[in-house]
C-alpha positions as CSV (number, residue, x, y, z in Angstrom):
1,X,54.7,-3.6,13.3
2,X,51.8,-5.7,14.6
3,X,49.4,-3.2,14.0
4,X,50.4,-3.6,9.8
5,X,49.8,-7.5,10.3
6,X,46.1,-6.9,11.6
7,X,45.3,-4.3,8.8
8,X,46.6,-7.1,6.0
9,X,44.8,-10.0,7.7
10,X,41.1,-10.6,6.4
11,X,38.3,-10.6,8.3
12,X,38.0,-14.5,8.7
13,X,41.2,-14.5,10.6
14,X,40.6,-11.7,12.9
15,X,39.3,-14.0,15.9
16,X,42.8,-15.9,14.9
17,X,45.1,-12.7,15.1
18,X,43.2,-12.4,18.7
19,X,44.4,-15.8,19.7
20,X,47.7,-15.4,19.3
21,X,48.4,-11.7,19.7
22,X,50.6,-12.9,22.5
23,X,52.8,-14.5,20.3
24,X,53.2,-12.2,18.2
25,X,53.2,-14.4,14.9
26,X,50.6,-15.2,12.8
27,X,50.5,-19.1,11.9
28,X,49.9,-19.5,8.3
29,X,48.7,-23.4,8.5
30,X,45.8,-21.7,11.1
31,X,44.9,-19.3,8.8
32,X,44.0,-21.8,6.1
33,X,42.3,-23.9,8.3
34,X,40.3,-20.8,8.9
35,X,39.8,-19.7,5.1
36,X,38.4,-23.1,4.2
37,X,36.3,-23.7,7.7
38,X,34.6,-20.5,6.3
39,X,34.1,-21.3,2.8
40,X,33.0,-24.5,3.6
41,X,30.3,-22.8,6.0
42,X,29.5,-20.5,3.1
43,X,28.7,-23.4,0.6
44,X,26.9,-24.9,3.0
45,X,24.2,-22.0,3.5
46,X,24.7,-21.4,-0.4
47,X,23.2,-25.1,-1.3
48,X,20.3,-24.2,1.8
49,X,19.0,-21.2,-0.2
50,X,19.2,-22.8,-3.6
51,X,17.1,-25.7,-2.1
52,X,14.7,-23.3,-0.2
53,X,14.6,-21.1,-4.0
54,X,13.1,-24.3,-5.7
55,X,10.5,-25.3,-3.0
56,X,8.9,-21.9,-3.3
57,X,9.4,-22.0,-7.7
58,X,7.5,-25.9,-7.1
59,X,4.9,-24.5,-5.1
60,X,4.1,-21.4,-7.1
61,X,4.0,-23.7,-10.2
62,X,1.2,-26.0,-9.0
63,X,-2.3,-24.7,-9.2
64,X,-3.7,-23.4,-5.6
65,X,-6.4,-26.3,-5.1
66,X,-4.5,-29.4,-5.5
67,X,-3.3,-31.2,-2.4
68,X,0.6,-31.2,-1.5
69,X,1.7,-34.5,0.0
70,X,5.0,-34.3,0.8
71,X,4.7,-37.1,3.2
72,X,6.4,-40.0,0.3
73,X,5.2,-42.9,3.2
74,X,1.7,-41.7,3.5
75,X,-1.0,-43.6,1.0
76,X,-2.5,-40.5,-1.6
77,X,-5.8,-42.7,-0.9
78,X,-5.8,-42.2,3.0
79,X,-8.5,-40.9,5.2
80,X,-6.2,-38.0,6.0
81,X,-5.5,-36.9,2.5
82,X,-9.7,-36.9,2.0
83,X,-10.4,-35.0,5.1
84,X,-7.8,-32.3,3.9
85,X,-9.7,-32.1,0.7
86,X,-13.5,-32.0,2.8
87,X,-12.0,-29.0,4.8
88,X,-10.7,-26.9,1.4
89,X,-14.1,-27.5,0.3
90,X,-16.3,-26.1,3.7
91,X,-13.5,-23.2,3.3
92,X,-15.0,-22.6,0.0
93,X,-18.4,-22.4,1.1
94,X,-17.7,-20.3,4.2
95,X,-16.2,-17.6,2.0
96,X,-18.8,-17.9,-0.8
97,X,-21.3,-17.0,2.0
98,X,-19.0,-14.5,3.5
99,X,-19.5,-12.7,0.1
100,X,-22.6,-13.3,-0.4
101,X,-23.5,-11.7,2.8
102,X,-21.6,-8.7,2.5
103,X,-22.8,-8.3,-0.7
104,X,-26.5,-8.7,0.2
105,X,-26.4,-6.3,3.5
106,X,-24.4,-3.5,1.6
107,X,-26.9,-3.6,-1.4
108,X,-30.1,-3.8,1.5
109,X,-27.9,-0.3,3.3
110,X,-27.5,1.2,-0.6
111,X,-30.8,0.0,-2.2
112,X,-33.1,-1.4,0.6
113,X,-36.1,0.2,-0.7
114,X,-36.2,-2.1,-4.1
115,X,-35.4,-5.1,-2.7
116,X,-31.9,-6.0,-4.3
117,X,-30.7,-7.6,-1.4
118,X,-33.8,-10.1,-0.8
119,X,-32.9,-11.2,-4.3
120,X,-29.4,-11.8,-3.5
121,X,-30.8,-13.9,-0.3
122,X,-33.2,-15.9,-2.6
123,X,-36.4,-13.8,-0.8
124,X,-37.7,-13.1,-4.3
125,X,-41.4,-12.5,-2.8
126,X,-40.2,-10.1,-0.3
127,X,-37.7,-8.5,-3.2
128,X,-41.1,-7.9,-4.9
129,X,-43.2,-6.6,-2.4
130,X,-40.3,-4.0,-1.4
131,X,-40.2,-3.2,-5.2
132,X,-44.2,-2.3,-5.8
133,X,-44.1,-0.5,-2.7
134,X,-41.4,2.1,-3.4
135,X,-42.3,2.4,-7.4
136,X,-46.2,1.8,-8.1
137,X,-47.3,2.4,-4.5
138,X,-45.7,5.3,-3.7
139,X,-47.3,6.7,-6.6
140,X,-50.7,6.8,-4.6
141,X,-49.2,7.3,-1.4
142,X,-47.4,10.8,-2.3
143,X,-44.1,9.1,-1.6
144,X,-45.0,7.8,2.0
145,X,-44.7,3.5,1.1
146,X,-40.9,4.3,-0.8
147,X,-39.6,5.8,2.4
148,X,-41.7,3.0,4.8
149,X,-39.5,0.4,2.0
150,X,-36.4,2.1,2.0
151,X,-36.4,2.0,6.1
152,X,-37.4,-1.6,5.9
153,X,-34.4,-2.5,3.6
154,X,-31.7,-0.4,5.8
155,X,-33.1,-2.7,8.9
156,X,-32.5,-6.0,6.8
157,X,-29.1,-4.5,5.4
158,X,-28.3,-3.9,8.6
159,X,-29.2,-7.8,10.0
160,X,-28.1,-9.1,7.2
161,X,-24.1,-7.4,7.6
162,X,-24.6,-8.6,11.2
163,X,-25.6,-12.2,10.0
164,X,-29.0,-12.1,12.0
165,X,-31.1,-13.1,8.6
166,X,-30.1,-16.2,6.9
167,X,-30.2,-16.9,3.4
168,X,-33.1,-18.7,2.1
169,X,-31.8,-22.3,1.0
């Protein structure tokens, strides 16, 4: 018989039927207590994710560069907030050169012999110089200046992609 009374009982009341198997009765009044202890929980985390749903839909909304202050005591005009806006910035500039490195040692690795990646660097004499040596010169050389180029721009590829050259400001 008390076996049939733990089958009908739902899961919320389960630690309840434990406490007073002993007994032998189960005490409707603790049951509801229960019930609504564990609804109340359940609205609870219900109104936590709802809250946690429109944080992300606000920050998804607002474009990727513009400062969040959540801080409502803290002055939009503070040092703080203009140092947070400095560092965005150098991040900026450290990636732009990040590409532009990559960029300029893969193209030197690829196409050292005409220069390409001098030109990315802002070398634009040396970009030339590699140029006329593997087109025009290698003409009267039987080929001999092209390969002499193409070496030289695999080296500077090479320390480029292992940021030993610099870009030319």
């Amino acid at each position: 018989m008390e076996e049939n009374k733990k089958d009908n009982v739902i899961g919320v009341a389960e630690p309840v039927v434990d406490e007073v198997e002993n007994i032998g009765v189960i005490n409707p009044d603790i049951l509801k207590k229960k019930a609504a202890a564990a609804e109340e929980a359940n609205e609870e985390v219900v109104e936590e994710i709802k809250v946690e749903q429109q944080q992300q839909q606000q920050q998804q909304t607002q474009p990727p560069n513009q400062n969040i202050n959540t801080n409502t005591n803290q002055n939009p005009n503070s040092s703080q907030s203009t140092n947070n806006m400095s560092n965005n910035t150098s991040d900026r500039t450290l990636s732009d050169y990040e590409n532009k490195r990559i960029l300029a040692g893969i193209m030197g690795v690829l196409f050292g012999a005409y220069g390409v990646h001098n030109f990315i660097y802002g070398y634009t004499t040396k970009g030339i110089i590699q140029i006329l040596m593997s087109t025009i010169l290698a003409i009267f050389t039987c080929g001999l200046s092209a390969i002499a180029a193409y070496i030289w721009g695999l080296v500077e590829g090479i320390l480029i992609l292992t940021d030993q050259i610099k870009p030319n400001k």
